[in-house]
Phi, psi and omega in degrees: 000134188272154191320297220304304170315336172309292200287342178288306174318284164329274209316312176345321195275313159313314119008279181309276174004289214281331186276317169281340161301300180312332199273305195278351172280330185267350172279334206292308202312310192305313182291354199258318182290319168313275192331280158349300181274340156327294184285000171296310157334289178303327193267338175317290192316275182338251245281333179252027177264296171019310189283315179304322159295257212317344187247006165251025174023052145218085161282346133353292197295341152272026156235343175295294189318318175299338176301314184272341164299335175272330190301326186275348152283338191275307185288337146318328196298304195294309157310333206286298178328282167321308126356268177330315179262003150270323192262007150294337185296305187295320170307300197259022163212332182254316172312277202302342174293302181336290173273349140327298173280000169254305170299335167282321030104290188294147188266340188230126175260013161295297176357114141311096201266347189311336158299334209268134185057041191274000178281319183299347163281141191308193213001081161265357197280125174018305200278309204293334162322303190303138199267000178246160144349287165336290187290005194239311189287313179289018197251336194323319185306311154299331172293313196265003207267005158271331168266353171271024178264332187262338147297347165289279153006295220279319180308251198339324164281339161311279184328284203299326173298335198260334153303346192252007197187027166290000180277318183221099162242149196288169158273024174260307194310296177334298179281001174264319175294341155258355152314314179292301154020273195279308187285333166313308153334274172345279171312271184351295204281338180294297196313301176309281200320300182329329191284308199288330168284323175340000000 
């Protein structure tokens, strides 16, 4: 097989990659927007049960409920993750073979091939758009708002048990309130690091 039928074949193959990668980042998405309006759903249901848990004095359920707003964080967390790590993929192995094999290929090496498949170069991630700091940090809510809405979600139903029963908590309520504690923590810190690969 002659070289030029080689590199051709190879990029063919590489292409085709770079099209099922793209395909499954783009189902990862799909599924992180599902996931997104589920949680939208659950805090609709919390606000508009809200007055009947109060008036049935079982506000437990605004300490029940952040579990699952984390649960729905995480499995947001887990496409993002999964994302990240095909288009790291897409970065450090198939972008540089890709212009590898177009600079062997070329007869003239004036050409600028550095555009071509160029979204795949780092900070290309939301925050990393923005040209200040400022602008990265007030942009962070947005960038981030399918896993912070069910931590926002899980805060705000803590706060409403302890505004309505902050006088008598039980040592079930107590130990479930530090549990969400800790997984906010958690959730928190993963959610940055994720930002942060963008």
């Amino acid at each position: 097989m002659k070289k030029d039928d080689q590199l051709k074949t190879e990029l063919d193959a590489l292409l085709e990659e770079y099209r099922a990668l793209k395909s499954e980042i783009v189902s990862n998405l799909d599924s992180g927007r599902q996931i997104a309006t589920l949680t939208l759903t659950a805090i609709g249901i919390l606000i508009t049960a809200s007055p009947f848990i109060i008036q049935s004095h079982a506000t437990i359920i605004f300490l029940v409920a952040p579990l699952l707003f984390y649960v729905l964080a995480w499995s947001q967390l887990r496409y993002i993750y999964l994302v990240l790590d095909m288009g790291n993929y897409l970065k450090d192995v198939i972008l540089p073979n890709v212009h590898r094999i177009l600079k062997e290929t070329q007869t003239n090496n004036k050409h600028d091939i550095s555009f071509i498949l160029g979204w795949e170069l780092p900070g290309k991630g939301p925050s990393r758009l923005r040209p200040t700091k400022l602008l990265r940090l007030l942009f962070l809510p947005i960038a981030g708002a399918n896993y912070g809405i069910p931590l926002l979600a899980a805060i705000m139903s803590v706060i409403t048990f302890l505004l309505l029963n902050f006088e008598s908590i039980s040592t079930v309520e107590f130990i479930l309130i530090v549990v969400e504690a800790v997984a906010l923590v958690y959730s928190a810190f993963w959610g940055l690091q994720a930002e942060r690969q963008r």
